[in-house]
N, C-alpha and C positions, 0 to 999 in steps of 0.2 A: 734183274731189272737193269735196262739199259738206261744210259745217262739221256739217248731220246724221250724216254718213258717217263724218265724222273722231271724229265722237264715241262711234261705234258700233265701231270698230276699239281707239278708244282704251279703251273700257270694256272689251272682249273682252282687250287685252294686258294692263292691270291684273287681272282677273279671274285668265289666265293666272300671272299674279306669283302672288296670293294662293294659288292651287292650289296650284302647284309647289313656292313656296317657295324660291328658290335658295339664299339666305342659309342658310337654316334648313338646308339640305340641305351645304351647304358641308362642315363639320366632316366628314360622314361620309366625302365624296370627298377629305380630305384622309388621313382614316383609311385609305379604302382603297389609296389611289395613294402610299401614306410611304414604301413599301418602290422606289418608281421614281425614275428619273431625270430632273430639266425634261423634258426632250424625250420620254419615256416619259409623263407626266404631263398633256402638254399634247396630244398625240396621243388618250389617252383622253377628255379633256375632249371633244375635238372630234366620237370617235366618238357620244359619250353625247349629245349636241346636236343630232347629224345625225339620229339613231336620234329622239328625241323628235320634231324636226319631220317626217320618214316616219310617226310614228306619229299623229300629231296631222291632219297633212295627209290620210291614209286614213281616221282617224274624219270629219272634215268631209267629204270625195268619197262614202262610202259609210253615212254615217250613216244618213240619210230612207231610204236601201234597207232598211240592216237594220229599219228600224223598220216601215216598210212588209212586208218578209218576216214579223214576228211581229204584225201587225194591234195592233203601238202607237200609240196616238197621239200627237203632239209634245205636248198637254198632261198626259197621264199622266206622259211622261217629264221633263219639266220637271220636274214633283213628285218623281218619283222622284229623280232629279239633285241638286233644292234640299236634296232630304234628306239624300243623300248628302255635299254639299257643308256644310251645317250637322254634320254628324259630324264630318268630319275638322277644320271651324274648332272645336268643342268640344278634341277632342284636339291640335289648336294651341296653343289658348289654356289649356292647361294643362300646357303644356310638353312633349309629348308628341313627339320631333321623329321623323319617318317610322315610328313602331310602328303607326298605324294601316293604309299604306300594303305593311307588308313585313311577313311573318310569318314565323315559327321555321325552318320549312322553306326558306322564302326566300330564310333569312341563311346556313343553311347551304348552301345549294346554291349561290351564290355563289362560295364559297374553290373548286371544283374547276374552274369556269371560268378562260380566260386572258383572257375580252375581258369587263373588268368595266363596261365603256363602255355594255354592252347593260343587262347582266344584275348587279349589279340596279340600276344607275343612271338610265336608262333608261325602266327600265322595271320592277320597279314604283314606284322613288321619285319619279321626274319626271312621266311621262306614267301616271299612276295613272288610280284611276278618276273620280278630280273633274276633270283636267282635260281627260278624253276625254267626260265626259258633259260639259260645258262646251262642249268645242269642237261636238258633234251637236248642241247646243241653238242656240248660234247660227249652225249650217250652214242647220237647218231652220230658224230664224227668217227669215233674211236669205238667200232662197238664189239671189238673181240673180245672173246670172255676174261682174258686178262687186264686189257684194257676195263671192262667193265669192275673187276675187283680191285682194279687201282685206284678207281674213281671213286669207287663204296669205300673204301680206306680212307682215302683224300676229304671225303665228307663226315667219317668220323672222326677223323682229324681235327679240323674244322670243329662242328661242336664241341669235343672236349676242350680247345682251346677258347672258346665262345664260353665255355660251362665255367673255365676258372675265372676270365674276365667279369661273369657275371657273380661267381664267389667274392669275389676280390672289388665289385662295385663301387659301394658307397665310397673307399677310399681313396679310388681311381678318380671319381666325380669331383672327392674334394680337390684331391692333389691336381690333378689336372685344370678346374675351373669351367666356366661356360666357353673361356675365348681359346683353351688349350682343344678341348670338343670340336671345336666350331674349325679348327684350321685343321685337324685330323680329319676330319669330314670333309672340308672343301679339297683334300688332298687324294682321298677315296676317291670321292666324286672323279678327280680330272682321272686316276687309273681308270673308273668302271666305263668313262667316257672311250675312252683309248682300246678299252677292249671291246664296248658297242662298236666304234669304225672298223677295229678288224674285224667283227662279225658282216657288219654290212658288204664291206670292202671284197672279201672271200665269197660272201654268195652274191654279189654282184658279176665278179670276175667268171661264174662257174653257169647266172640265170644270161649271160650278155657277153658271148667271148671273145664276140667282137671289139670289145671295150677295151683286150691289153693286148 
C-alpha cells in the first residue's frame, strides 16, 4: 500500500467520523441502553456496529449498480451527497445532535422494538444518509478491487473504534459533559461540511468544465 492509498482510506475513515459522529451519538445510546445491564449493554453496542458495517459494506458493493439502475451519474450524485452532507454539518454545528438524522416517527417507533442495536442506532443514527452517500461516492471513485478492500478495512476500522467508544460510554459522557459533546460535534460538523464542498466542488468541475 502506497502512501496515495493510505491517504485515500484515511480521508474516507475521517470522513466516516465526521458523518456518524460517534461522540455526539454517545449520550443517546447511553439514554437508550440505562435501563441494561454491562453485559446487556455491550452486547447492543456490538449488534449496532456490526449492523453499520453490513450496512455500509452493501452501500459500497452495490452502490455504481444502483446508480447505474436509475441512469445517475457519479457526478450528479456527488453534488447531491455534498449537499446532503453540508445539511447535516449545519445541523451539527448548531447543536443539533441526531434530529436531522431521526424523525418523530423514528423515535417512536423505536420503544416497541427489543433489538435497539438496529433500530434506531444503527440505522438511522450511524449509518444515515451522509454516511451511505459517502461510502457510494468513494466506492465509485476508487472502485478497483484493492481499492474496494481498503475501503471494507477502513469501515471496519471505523466500527471497532466506534464499538470501544460505545464500551467505554457512560464514562466518556461523564467525563466529557453536555458542553465538552456539544463542541466535539460543532467541530465534526465544520469537517463533514468541508468534505460536502469537496464533493460538490469535484462533480461540479467534472458535470460543468466550463466552470475551471
Amino acid at each position: 500500500m502506497n502512501t496515495i492509498e493510505f491517504a485515500i482510506y484515511l480521508q474516507f475513515f475521517l470522513g466516516l467520523v465526521a458523518a456518524v459522529n460517534p461522540i455526539g451519538i454517545m449520550p443517546v445510546f447511553v439514554s437508550l441502553t440505562g435501563h441494561m445491564d454491562p453485559e446487556e449493554r455491550n452486547k447492543t453496542a456490538v449488534t449496532a456496529n456490526l449492523a453499520v458495517a453490513i450496512i455500509l459494506i452493501v452501500s459500497l458493493l452495490a452502490g455504481q449498480l444502483l446508480l447505474d439502475m436509475f441512469s445517475i451519474s457519479l457526478d450528479s450524485f456527488r453534488v447531491a451527497g455534498g449537499l446532503l452532507l453540508m445539511s447535516i454539518a449545519f445541523s451539527m454545528m448548531s447543536g443539533k445532535l441526531g434530529e436531522d438524522k431521526q424523525n418523530k416517527q423514528e423515535k417512536s417507533e423505536y420503544i416497541s422494538k427489543e433489538q435497539i442495536g438496529v433500530v434506531p442506532l444503527a440505522m438511522p443514527l450511524m449509518a444515515g444518509p451522509g454516511a451511505i452517500s459517502s461510502t457510494i461516492v468513494y466506492g465509485s471513485r476508487y472502485p478497483s478491487t484493492m481499492d474496494t478492500i481498503g475501503i471494507i478495512i477502513s469501515i471496519g476500522a471505523f466500527c471497532a473504534c466506534s464499538w470501544l467508544l460505545f464500551r467505554s460510554a457512560p464514562i466518556i459522557v461523564r467525563f466529557l459533559g453536555q458542553t465538552g459533546i456539544n463542541v466535539i460535534t460543532r467541530i465534526m460538523g465544520l469537517i463533514l461540511g468541508s468534505l460536502g464542498i469537496e464533493f460538490i466542488a469535484s462533480g461540479l468541475r467534472n458535470l460543468f468544465p466550463g466552470l475551471t
